[in-house]
VMD Tcl script that builds the backbone (N, CA, C; Angstrom):
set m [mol new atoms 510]
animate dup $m
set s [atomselect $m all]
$s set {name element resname resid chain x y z} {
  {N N UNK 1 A -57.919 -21.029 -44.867}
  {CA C UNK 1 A -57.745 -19.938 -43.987}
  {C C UNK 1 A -57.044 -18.808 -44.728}
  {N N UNK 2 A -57.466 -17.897 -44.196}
  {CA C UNK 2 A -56.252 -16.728 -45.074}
  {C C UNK 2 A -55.582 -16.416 -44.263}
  {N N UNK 3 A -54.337 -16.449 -45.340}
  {CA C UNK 3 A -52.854 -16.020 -44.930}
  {C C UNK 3 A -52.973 -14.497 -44.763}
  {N N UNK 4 A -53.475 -13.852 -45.725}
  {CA C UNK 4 A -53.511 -12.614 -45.434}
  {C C UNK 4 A -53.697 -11.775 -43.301}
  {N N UNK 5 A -54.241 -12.721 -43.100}
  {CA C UNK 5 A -54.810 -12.152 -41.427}
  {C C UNK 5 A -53.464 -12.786 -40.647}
  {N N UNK 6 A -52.388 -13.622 -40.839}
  {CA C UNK 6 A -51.666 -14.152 -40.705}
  {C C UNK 6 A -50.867 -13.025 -39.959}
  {N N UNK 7 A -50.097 -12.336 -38.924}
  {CA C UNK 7 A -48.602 -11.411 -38.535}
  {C C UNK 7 A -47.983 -11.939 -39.811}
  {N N UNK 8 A -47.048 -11.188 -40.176}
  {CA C UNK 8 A -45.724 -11.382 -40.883}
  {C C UNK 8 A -44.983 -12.214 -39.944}
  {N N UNK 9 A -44.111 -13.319 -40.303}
  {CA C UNK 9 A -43.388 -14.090 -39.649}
  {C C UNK 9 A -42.057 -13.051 -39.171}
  {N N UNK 10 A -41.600 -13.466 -37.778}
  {CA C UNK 10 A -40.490 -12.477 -37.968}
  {C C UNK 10 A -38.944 -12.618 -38.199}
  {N N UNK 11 A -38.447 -12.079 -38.875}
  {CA C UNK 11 A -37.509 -12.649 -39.209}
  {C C UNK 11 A -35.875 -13.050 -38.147}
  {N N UNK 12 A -35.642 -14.053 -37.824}
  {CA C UNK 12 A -34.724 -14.390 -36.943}
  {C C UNK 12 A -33.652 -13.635 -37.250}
  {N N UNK 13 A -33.444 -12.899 -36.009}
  {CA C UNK 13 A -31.864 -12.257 -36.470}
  {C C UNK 13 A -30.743 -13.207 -35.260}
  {N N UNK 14 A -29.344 -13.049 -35.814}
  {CA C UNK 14 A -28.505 -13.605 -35.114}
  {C C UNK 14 A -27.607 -12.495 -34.582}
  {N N UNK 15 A -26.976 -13.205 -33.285}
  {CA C UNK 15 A -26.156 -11.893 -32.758}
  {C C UNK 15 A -24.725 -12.827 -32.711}
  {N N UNK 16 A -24.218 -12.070 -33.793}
  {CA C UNK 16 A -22.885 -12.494 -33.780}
  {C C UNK 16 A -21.541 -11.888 -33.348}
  {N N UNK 17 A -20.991 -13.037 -31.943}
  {CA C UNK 17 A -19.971 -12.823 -31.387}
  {C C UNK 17 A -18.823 -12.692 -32.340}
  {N N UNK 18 A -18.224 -11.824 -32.112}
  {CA C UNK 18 A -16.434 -11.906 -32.751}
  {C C UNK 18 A -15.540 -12.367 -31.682}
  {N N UNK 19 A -14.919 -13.113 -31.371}
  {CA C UNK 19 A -13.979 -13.423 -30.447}
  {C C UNK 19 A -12.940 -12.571 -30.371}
  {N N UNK 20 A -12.294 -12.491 -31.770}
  {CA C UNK 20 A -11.291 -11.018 -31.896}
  {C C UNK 20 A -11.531 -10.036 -31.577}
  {N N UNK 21 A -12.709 -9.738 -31.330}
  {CA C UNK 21 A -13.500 -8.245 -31.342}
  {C C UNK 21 A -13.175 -8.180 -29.768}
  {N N UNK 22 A -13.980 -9.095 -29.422}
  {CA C UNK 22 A -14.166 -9.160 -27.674}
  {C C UNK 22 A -12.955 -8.904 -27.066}
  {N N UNK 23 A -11.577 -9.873 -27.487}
  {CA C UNK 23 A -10.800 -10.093 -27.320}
  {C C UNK 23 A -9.621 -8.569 -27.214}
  {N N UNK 24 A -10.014 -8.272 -28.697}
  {CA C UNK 24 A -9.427 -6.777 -28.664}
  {C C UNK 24 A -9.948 -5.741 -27.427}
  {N N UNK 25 A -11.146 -5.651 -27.541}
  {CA C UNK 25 A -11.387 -4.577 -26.708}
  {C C UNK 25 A -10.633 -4.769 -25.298}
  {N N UNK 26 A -11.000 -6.314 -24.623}
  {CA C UNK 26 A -10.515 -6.927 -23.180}
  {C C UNK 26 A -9.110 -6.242 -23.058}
  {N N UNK 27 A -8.276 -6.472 -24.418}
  {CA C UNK 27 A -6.668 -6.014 -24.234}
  {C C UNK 27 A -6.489 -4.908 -23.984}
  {N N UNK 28 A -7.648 -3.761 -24.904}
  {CA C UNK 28 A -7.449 -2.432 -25.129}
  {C C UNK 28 A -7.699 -1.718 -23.644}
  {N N UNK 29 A -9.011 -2.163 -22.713}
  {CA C UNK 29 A -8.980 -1.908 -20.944}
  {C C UNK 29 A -7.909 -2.223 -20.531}
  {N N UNK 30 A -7.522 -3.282 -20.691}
  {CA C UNK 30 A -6.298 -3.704 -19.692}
  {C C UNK 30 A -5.504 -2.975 -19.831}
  {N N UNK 31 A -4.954 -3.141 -20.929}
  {CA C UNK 31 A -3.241 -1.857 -21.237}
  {C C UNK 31 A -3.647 -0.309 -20.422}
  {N N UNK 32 A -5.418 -0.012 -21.300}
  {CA C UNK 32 A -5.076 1.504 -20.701}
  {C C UNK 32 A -5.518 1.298 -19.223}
  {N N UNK 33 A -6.015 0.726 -18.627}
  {CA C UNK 33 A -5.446 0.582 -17.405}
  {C C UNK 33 A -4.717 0.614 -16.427}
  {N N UNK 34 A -3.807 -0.776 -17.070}
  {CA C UNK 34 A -1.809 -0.666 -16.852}
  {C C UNK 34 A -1.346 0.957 -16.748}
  {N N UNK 35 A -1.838 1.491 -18.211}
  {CA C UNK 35 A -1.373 2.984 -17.850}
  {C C UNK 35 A -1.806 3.696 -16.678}
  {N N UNK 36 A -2.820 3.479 -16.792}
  {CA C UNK 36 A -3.480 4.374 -15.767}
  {C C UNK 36 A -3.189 3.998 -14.618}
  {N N UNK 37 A -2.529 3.261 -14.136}
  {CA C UNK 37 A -2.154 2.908 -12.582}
  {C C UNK 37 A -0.679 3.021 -12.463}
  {N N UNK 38 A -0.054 3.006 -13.683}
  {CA C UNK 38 A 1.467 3.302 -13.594}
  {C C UNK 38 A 1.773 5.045 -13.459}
  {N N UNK 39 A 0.577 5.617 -14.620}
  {CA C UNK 39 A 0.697 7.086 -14.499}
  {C C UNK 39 A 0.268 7.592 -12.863}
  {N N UNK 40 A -0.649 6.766 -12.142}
  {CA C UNK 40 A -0.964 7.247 -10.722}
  {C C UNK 40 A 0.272 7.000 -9.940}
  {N N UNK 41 A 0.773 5.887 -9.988}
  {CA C UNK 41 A 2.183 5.686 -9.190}
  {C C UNK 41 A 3.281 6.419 -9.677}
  {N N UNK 42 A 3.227 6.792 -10.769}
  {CA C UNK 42 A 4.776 7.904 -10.876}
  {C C UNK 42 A 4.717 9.573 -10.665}
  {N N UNK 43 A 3.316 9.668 -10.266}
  {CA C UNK 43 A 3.120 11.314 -10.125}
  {C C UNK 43 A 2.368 11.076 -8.486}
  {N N UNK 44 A 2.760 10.301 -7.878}
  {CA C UNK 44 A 2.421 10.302 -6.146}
  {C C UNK 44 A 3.604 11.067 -5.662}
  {N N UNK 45 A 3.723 12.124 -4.888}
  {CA C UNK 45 A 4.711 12.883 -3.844}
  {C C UNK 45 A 4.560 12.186 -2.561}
  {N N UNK 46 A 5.725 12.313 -1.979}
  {CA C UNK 46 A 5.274 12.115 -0.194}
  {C C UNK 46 A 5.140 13.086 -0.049}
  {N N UNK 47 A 4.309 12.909 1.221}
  {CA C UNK 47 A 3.613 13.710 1.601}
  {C C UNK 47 A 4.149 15.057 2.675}
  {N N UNK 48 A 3.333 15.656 3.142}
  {CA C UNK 48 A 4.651 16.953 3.861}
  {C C UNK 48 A 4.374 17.008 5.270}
  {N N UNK 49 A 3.622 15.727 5.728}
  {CA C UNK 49 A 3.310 15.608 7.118}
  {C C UNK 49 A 3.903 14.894 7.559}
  {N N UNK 50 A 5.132 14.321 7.456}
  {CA C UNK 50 A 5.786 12.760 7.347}
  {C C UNK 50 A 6.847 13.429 8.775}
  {N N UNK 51 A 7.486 12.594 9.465}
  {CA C UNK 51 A 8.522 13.192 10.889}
  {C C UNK 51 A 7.978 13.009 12.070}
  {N N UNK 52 A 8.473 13.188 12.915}
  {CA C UNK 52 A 7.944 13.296 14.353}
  {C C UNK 52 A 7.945 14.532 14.886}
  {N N UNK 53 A 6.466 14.948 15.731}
  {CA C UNK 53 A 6.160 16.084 16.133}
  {C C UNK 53 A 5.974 15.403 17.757}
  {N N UNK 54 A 6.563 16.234 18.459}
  {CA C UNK 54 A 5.952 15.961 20.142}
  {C C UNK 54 A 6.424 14.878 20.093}
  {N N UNK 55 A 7.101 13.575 19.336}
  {CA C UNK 55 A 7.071 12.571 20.243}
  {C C UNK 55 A 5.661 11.603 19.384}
  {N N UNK 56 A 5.351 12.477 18.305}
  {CA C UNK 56 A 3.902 11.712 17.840}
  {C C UNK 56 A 4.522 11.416 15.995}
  {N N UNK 57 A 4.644 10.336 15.857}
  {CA C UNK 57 A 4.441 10.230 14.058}
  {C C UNK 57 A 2.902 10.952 13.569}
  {N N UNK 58 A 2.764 10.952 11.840}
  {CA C UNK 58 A 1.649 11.826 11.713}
  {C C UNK 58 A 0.409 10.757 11.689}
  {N N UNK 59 A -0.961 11.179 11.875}
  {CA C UNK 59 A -1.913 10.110 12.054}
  {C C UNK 59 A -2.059 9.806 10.602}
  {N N UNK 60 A -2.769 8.186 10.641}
  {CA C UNK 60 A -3.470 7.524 9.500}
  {C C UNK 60 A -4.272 8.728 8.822}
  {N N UNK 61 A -4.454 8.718 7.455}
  {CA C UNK 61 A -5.460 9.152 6.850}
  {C C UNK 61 A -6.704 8.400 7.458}
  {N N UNK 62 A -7.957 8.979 6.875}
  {CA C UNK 62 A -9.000 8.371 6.884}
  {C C UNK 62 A -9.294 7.265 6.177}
  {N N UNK 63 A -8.232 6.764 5.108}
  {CA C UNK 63 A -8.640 5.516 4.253}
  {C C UNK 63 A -8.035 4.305 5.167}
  {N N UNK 64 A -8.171 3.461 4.526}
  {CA C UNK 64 A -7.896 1.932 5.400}
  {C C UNK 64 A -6.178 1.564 5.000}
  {N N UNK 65 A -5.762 2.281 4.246}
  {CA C UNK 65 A -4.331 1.804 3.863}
  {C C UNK 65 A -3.448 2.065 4.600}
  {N N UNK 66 A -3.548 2.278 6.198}
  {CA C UNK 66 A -2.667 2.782 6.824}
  {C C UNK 66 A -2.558 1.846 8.253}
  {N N UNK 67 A -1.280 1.553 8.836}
  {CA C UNK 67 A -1.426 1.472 10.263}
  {C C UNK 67 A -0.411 1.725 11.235}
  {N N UNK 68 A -0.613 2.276 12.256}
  {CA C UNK 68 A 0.068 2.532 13.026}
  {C C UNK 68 A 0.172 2.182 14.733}
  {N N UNK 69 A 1.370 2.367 15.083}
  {CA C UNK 69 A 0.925 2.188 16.459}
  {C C UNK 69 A 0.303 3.256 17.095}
  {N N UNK 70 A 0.420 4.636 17.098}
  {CA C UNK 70 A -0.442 5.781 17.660}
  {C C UNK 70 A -1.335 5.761 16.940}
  {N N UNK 71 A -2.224 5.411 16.045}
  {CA C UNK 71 A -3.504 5.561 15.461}
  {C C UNK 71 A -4.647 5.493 16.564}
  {N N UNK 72 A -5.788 6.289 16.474}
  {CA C UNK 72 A -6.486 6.297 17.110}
  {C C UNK 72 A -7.811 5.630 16.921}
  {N N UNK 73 A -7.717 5.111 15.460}
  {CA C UNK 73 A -9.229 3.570 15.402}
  {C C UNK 73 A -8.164 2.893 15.557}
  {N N UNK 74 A -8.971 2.035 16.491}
  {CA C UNK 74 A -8.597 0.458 16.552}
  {C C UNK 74 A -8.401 0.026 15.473}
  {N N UNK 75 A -8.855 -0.366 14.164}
  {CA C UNK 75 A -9.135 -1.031 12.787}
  {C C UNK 75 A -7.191 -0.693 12.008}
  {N N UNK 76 A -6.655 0.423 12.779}
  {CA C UNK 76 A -5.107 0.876 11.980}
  {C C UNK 76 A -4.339 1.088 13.327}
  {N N UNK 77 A -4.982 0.273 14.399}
  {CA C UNK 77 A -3.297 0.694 15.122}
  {C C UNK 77 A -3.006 -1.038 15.635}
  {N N UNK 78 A -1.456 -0.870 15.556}
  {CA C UNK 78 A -0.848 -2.364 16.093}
  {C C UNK 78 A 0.191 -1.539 17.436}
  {N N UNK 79 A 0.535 -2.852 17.931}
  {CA C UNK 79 A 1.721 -2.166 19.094}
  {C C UNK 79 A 2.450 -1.826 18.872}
  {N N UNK 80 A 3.581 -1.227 19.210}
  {CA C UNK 80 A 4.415 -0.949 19.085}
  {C C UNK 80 A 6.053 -1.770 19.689}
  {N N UNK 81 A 6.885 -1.681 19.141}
  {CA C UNK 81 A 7.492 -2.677 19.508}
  {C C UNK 81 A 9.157 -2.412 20.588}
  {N N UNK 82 A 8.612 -3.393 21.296}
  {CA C UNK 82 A 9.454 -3.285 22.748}
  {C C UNK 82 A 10.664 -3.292 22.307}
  {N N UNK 83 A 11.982 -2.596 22.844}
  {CA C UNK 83 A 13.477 -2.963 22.847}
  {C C UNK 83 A 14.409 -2.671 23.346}
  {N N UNK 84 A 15.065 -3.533 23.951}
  {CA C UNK 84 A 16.217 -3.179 24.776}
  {C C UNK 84 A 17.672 -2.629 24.438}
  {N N UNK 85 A 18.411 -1.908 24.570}
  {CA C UNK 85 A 19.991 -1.787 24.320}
  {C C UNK 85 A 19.516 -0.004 23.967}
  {N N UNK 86 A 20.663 0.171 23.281}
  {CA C UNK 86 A 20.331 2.068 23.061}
  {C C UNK 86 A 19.120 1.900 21.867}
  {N N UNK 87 A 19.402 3.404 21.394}
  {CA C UNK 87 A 17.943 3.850 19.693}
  {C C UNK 87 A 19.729 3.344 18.640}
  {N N UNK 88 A 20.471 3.442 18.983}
  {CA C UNK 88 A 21.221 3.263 18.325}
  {C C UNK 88 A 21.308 1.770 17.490}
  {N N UNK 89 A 21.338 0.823 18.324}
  {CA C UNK 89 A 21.096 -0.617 18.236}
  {C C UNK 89 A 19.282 -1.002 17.880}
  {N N UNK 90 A 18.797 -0.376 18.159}
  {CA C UNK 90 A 17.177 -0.675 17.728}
  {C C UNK 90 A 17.584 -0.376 16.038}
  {N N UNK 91 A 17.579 0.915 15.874}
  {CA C UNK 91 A 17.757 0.945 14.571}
  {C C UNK 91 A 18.368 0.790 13.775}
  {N N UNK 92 A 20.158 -0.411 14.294}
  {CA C UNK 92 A 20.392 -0.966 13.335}
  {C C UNK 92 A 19.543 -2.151 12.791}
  {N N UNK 93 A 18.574 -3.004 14.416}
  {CA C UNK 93 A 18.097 -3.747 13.741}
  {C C UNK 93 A 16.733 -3.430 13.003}
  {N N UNK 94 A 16.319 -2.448 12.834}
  {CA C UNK 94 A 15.630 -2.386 11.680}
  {C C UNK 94 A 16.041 -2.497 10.441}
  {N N UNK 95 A 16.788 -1.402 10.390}
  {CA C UNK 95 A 17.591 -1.349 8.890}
  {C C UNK 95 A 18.260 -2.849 8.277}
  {N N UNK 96 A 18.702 -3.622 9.127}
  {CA C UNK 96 A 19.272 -4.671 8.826}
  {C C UNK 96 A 18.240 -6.170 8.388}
  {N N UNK 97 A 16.906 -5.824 9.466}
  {CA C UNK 97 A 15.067 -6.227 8.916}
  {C C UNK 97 A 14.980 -5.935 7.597}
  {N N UNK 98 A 15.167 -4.971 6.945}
  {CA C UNK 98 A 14.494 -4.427 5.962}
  {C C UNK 98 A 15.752 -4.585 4.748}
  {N N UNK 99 A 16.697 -4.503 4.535}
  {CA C UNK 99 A 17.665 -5.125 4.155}
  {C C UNK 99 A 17.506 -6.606 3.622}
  {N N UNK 100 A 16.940 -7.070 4.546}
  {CA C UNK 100 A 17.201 -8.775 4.390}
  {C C UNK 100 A 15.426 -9.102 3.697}
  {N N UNK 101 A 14.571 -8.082 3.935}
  {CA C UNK 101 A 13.342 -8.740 3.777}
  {C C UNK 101 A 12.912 -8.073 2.424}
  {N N UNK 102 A 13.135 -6.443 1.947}
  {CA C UNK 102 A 12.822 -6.205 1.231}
  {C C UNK 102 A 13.521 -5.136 0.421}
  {N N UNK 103 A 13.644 -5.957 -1.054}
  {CA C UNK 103 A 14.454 -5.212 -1.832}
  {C C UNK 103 A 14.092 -4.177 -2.122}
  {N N UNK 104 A 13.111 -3.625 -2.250}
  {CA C UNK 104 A 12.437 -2.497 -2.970}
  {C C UNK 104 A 12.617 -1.091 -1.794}
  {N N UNK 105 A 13.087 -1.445 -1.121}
  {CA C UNK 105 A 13.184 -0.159 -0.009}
  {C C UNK 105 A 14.140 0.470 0.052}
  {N N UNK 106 A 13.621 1.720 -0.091}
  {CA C UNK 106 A 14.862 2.681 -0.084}
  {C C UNK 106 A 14.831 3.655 1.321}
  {N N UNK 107 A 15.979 3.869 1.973}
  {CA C UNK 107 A 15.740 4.747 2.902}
  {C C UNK 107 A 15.846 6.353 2.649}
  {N N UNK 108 A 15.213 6.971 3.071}
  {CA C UNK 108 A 15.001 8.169 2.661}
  {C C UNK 108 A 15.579 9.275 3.397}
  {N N UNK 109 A 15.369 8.789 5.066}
  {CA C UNK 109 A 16.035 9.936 5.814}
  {C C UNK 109 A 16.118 9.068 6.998}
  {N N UNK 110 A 17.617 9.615 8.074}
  {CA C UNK 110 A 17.682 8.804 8.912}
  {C C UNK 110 A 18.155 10.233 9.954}
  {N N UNK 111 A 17.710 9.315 11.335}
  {CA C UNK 111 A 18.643 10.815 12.686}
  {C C UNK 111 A 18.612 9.587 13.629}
  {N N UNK 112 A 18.868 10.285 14.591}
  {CA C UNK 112 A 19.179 9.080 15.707}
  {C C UNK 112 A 18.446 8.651 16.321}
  {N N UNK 113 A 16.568 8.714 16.230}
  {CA C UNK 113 A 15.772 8.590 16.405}
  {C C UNK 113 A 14.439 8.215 15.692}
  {N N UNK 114 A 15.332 8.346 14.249}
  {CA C UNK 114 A 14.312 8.297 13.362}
  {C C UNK 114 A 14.719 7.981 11.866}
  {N N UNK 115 A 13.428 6.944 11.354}
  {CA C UNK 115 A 13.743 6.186 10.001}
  {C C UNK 115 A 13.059 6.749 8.845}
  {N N UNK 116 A 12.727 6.927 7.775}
  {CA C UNK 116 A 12.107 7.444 6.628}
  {C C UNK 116 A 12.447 6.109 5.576}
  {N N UNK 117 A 11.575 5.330 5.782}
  {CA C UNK 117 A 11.850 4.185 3.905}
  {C C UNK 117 A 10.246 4.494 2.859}
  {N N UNK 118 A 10.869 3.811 1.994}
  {CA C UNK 118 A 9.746 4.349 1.037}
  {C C UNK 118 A 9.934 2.633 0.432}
  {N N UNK 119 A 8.902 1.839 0.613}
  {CA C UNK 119 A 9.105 0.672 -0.242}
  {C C UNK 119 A 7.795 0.924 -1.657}
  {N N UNK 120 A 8.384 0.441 -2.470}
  {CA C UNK 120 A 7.655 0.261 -4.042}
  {C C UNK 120 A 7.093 -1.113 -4.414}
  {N N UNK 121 A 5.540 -1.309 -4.790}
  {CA C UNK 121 A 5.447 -2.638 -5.472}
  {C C UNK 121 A 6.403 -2.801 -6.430}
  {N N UNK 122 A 6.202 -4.131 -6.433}
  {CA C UNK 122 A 6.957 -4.722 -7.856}
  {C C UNK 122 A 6.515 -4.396 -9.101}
  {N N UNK 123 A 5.071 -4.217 -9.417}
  {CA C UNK 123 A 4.631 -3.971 -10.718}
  {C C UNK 123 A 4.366 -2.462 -11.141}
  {N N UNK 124 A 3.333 -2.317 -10.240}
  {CA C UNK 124 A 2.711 -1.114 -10.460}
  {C C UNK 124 A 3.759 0.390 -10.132}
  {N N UNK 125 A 4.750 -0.396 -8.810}
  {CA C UNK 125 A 5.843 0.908 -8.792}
  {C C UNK 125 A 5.195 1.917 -7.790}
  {N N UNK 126 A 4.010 1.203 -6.708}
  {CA C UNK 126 A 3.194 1.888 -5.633}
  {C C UNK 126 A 4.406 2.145 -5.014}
  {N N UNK 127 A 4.054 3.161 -4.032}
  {CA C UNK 127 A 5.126 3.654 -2.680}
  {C C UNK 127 A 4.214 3.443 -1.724}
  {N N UNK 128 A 4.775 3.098 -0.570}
  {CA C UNK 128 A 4.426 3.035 0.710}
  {C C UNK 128 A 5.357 4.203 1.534}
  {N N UNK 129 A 4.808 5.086 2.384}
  {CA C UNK 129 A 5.610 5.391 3.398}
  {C C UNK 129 A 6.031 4.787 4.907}
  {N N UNK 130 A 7.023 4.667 4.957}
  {CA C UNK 130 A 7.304 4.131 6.477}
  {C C UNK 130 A 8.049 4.593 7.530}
  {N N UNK 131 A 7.132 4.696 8.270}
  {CA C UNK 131 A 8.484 5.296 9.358}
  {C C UNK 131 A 9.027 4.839 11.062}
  {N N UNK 132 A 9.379 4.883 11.546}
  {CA C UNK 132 A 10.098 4.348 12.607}
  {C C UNK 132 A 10.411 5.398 13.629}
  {N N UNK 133 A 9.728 5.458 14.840}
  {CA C UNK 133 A 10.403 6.423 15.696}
  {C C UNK 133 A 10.685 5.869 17.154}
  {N N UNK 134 A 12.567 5.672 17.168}
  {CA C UNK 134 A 12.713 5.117 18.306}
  {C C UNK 134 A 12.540 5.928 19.729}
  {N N UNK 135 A 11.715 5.539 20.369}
  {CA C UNK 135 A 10.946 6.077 21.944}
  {C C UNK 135 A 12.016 5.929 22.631}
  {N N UNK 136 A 12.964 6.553 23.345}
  {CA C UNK 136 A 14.035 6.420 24.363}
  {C C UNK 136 A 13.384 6.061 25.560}
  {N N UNK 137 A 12.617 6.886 25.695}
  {CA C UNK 137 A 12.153 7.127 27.142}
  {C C UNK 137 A 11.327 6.125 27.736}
  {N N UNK 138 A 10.408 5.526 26.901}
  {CA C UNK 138 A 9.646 4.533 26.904}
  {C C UNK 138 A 10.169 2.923 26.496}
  {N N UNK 139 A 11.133 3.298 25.730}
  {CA C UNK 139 A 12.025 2.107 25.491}
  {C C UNK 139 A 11.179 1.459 24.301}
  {N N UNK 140 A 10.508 1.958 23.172}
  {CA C UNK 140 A 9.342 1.486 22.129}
  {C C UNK 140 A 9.667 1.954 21.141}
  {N N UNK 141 A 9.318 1.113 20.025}
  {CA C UNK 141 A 9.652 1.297 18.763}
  {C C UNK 141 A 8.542 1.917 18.183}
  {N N UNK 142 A 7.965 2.869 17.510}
  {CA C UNK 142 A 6.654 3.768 17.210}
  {C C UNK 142 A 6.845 3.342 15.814}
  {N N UNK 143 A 5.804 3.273 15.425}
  {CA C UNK 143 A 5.835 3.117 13.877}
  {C C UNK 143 A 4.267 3.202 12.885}
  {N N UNK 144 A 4.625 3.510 11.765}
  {CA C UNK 144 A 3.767 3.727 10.886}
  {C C UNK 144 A 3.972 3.449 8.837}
  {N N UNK 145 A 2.844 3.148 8.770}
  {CA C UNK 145 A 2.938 2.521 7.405}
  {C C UNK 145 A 2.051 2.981 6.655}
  {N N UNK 146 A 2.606 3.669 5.439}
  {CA C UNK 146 A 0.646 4.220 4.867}
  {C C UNK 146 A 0.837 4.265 3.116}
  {N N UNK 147 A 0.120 3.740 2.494}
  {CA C UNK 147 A -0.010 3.722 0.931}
  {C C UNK 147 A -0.427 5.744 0.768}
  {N N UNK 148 A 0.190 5.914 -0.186}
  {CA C UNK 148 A 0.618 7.287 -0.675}
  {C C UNK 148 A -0.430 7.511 -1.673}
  {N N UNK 149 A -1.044 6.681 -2.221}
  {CA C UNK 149 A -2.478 6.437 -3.125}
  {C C UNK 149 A -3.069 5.677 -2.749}
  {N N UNK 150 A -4.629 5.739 -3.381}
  {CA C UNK 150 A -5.166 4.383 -3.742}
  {C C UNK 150 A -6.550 4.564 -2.362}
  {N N UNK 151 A -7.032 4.141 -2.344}
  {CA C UNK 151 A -8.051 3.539 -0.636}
  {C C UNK 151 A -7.713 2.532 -0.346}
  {N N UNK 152 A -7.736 1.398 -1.225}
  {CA C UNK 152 A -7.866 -0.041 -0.014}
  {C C UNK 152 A -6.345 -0.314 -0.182}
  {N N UNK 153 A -5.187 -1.209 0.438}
  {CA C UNK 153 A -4.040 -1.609 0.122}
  {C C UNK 153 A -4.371 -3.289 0.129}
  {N N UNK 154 A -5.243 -3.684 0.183}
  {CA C UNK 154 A -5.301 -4.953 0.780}
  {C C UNK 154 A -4.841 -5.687 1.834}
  {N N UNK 155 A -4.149 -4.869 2.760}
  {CA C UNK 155 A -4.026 -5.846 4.071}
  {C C UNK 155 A -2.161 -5.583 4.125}
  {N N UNK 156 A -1.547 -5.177 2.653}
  {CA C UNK 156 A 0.007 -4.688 2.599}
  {C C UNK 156 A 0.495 -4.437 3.757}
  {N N UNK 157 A 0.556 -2.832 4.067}
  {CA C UNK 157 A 1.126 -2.270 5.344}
  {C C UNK 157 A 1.137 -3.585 6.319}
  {N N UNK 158 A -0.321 -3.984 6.919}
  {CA C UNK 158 A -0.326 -4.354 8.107}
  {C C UNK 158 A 0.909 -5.968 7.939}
  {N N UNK 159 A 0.745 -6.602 6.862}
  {CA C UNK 159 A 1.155 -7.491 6.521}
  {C C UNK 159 A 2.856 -7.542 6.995}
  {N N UNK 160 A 3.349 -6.332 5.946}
  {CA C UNK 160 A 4.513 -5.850 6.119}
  {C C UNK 160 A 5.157 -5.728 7.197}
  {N N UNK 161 A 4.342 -4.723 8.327}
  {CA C UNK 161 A 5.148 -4.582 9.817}
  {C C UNK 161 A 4.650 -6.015 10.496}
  {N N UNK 162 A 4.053 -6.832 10.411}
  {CA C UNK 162 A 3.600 -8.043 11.164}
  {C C UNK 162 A 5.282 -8.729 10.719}
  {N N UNK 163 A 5.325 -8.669 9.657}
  {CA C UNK 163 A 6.401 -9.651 9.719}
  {C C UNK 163 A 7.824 -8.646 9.730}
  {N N UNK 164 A 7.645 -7.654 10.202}
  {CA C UNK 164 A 9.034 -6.703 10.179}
  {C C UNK 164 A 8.936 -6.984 12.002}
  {N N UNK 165 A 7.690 -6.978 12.706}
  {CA C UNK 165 A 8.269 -6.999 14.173}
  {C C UNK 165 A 8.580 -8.430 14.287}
  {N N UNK 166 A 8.211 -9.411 13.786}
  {CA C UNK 166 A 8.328 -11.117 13.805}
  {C C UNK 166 A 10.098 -10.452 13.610}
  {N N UNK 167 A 10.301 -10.022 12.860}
  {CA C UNK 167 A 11.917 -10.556 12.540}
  {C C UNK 167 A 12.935 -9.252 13.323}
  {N N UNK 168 A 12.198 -8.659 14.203}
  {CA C UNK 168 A 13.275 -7.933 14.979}
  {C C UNK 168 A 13.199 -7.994 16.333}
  {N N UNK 169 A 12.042 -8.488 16.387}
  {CA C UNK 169 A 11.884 -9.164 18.250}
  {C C UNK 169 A 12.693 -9.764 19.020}
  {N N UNK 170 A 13.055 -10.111 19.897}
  {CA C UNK 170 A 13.930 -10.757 20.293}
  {C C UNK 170 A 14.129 -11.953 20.996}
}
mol reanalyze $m
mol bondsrecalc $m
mol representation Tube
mol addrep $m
């Protein structure tokens, strides 16, 4: 037979993994990553809608990282929480909640009606805003929780006040 009419055989090539290689690059995303989520958390402001107007805290953004009791989707509002004695005594026992549950909180602004904390993840150094507005009239604790970046929080906020009204209920 002739070889000549034969294809050229082709020649096997190999694809060779570097593990170091791979390895390097994997580290090199991650770190600038790390940066990149530390640089988003240290250049977040609060925001300038934050207080009580009318009797109303300010609404959820449109992202999911928020909840409140005045929110108007269902998907970000929880109740609000019942309490007896003056706003005076409500909001020691908040402060004294938050004290005991979480270190990272700082309070920001206080009146006799009203709380301002700012809690921070542990890693990344996220802020949350939080706020507290004791209802006299209604005898209700108003409240709101909202990530300052980001879209999703994973479930944080809601997490957070679930177990902040568990531990001030009575």
């Amino acid at each position: 037979m002739n070889s000549s009419a034969d294809p050229p055989a082709k020649k096997k090539t190999r694809v060779r993994f570097s593990l170091s290689r791979i390895t390097r690059n994997l580290l090199t995303v991650m770190v600038l990553s790390l940066i990149g989520l530390f640089a988003i958390s240290m250049t977040s402001k609060q925001p300038d809608n934050l207080g009580v107007t009318a009797g109303q805290l300010a609404a959820c953004p449109d992202t999911p990282n928020c909840v409140s009791t005045q929110a108007a989707d269902p998907g970000k509002r929880m109740d609000p929480i019942a309490f007896s004695g003056t706003p005076s005594e409500a909001i020691s026992k908040i402060k004294q909640a938050i004290k005991l549950n979480w270190p990272r909180a700082t309070l920001i602004s206080e009146t006799e009606y009203y709380l301002h904390y700012e809690f921070k993840s542990l890693i990344f150094r996220f802020i949350d805003d939080v706020e507290f507005f004791v209802d006299d009239e209604t005898s209700v604790i108003q409240f709101r929780s909202a990530s300052r970046v980001g879209h999703s929080d994973l479930g944080v906020n809601r997490k957070r006040m679930n177990q902040l009204v568990k531990s001030i209920k009575p």
